[in-house]
N, C-alpha and C positions, 0 to 999 in steps of 0.2 A: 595779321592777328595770329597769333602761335596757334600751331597746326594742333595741337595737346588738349587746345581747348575747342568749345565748351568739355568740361568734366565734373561729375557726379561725385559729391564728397557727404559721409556720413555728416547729420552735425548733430549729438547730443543722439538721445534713443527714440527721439520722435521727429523727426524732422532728415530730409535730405537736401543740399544746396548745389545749383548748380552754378558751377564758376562760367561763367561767358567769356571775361576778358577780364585783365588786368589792369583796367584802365577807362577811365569815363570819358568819353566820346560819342558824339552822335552816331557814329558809326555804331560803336558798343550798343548805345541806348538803343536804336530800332533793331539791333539784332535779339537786348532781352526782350523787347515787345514782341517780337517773331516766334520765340518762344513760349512767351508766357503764353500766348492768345494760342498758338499750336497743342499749347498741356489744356488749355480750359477746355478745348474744342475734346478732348482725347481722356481726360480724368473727370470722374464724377464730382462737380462742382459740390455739391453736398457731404461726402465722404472728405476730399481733401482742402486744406489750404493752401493756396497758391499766393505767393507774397513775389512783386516784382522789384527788387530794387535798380539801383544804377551801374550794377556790374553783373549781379549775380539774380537768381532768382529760389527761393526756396520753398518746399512742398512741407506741408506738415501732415503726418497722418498719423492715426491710432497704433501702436504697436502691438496691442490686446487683439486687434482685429486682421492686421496689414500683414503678408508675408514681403519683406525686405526686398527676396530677392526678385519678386514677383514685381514689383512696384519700380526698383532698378531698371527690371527688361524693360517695362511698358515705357519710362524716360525716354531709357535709350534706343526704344523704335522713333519715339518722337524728333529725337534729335538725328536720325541716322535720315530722317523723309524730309529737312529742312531744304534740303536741295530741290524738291519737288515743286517748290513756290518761288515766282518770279523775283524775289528780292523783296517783294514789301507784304506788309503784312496786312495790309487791306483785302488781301484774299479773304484772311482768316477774321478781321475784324474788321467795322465801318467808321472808320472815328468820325466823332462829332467835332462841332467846332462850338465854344463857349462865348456870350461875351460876361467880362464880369465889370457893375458900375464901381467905378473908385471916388473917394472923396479925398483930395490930397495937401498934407502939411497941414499946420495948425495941431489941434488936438491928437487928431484924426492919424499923420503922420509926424510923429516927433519927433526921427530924427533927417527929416527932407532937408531942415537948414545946414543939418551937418555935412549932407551929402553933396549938397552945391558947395561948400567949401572944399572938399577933399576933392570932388571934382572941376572945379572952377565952371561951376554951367548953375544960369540963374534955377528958381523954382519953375518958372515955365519951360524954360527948356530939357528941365529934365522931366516935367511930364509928358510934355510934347513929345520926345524918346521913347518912353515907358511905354506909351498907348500910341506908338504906329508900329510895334511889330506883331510878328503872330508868334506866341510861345507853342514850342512842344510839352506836352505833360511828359514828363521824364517815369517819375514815382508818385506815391501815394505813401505818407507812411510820417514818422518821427512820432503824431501823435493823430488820432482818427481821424483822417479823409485831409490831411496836411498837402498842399499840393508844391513838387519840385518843377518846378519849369524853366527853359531854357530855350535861348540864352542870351543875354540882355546885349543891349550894343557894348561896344569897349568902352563911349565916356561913362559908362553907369557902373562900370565895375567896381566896388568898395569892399573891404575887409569886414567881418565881421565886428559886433560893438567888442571891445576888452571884456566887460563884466555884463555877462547876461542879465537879459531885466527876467524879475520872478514873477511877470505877468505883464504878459502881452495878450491884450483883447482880441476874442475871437473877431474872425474877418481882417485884420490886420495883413496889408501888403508890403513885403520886405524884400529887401537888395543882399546879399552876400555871394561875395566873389562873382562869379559868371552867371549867377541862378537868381530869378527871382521868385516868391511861393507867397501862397496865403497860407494863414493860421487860420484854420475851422471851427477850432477851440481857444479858449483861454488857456493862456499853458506858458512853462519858461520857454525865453526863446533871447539868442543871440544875435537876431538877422536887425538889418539896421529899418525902420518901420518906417515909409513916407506914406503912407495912405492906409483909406479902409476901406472896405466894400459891407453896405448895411444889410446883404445876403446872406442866409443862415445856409453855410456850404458844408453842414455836416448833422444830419438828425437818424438820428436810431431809431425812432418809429418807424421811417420807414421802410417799405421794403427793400430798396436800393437806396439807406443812409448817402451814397456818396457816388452822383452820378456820371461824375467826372470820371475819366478813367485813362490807364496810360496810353499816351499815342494819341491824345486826344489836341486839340487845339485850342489855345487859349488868347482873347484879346481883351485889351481894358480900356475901358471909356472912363474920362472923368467927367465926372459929375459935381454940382451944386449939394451943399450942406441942406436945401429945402428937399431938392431931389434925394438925398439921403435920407431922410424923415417917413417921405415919404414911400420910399423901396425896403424901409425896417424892418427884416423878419421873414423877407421873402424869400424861398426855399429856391437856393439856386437850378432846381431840376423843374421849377413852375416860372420862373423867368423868362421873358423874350425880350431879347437887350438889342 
């Protein structure tokens, strides 16, 4: 990893971003969780925002209130004591591990037929794939509590669709490139759709909307369309799967 990095870059007049790498990797990805979890444990979670993405991570704060260079130092103690932690970031954080139920192809997933063609593997065997690994939660982000996970086996890897669809229903589990993710909302979305999960994985009442979080661990069970029915609604943080 270039020696230059991590590095602290203005972005706009509210916000500072910190470059980690150049490049998305599991390596990369637990070194921004090692981070991000280092800033929460060290910046008042109320005063700032702290946004993880897949390379970079970045801080929003007030500029009415914040002195720049004040906020600067306190990063760059953060990042200067990374060495102080064994390599992983379970010092700093305890990740959970998820299951989420999927109901797969049909409705539910439309475009699973297209995926078994472009990968020559029937509809079972690419569910059978899908729900025997364990995903990383990479991010959180695109659209509220949207989850990046990685990284699917090599036969699942598929290109995004050409023409995004202009609604894709919340719960909705999708394939693109190396990553698979749910949609927590309804929302546009280009990722190719073979299942759902009838779990509401995103509410703003509550106090923790969205209790997934990165570094976290993700697995998927499929499930029956009657067992979907019946799991309708249910707030993924009251779940035991």
């Amino acid at each position: 990893m270039n020696k230059k990095l991590p590095r602290i870059i203005p972005s706009g007049g509210y916000a500072l971003t910190i470059e980690v790498c150049r490049e998305v990797s599991r390596e990369c990805i637990e070194k921004v969780h090692m981070i991000y979890y280092a800033l929460l444990n060290k910046l008042n979670r109320e005063k700032y925002e702290i946004i993880a993405g897949l390379s970079a991570i970045t801080i929003y704060y007030d500029p009415r209130e914040d002195n720049i260079g004040k906020l600067n130092k306190m990063i760059q103690g953060v990042l200067n004591k990374l060495n102080e932690y064994s390599g992983s970031y379970e010092e700093l954080y305890k990740r959970r591990e998820w299951a989420i139920p999927v109901v797969y192809g049909d409705d539910y997933g439309p475009d699973l037929y297209d995926v078994a063609h472009i990968t020559g593997l029937s509809k079972e065997e690419i569910i059978r794939i899908h729900t025997s690994r364990k995903y990383l939660c990479y991010a959180i982000g695109f659209t509220p509590g949207f989850i990046y996970l990685g990284e699917v086996d090599d036969k699942l890897i598929v290109p995004r669709l050409e023409k995004p669809r202009l609604k894709v229903p919340a719960g909705s589990v999708g394939l693109a490139g190396r990553l698979t993710g749910v949609y927590s909302i309804e929302s546009p979305g280009g990722w190719r759709i073979i299942g759902r999960t009838p779990l509401r994985m995103f509410d703003f009442t509550r106090k923790d909307p969205m209790p997934i979080k990165p570094g976290d661990y993700i697995v998927f069970k499929s499930i029956t369309k009657r067992e979907y029915e019946e799991l309708q609604d249910v707030f993924i943080g009251d779940y035991i799967g």
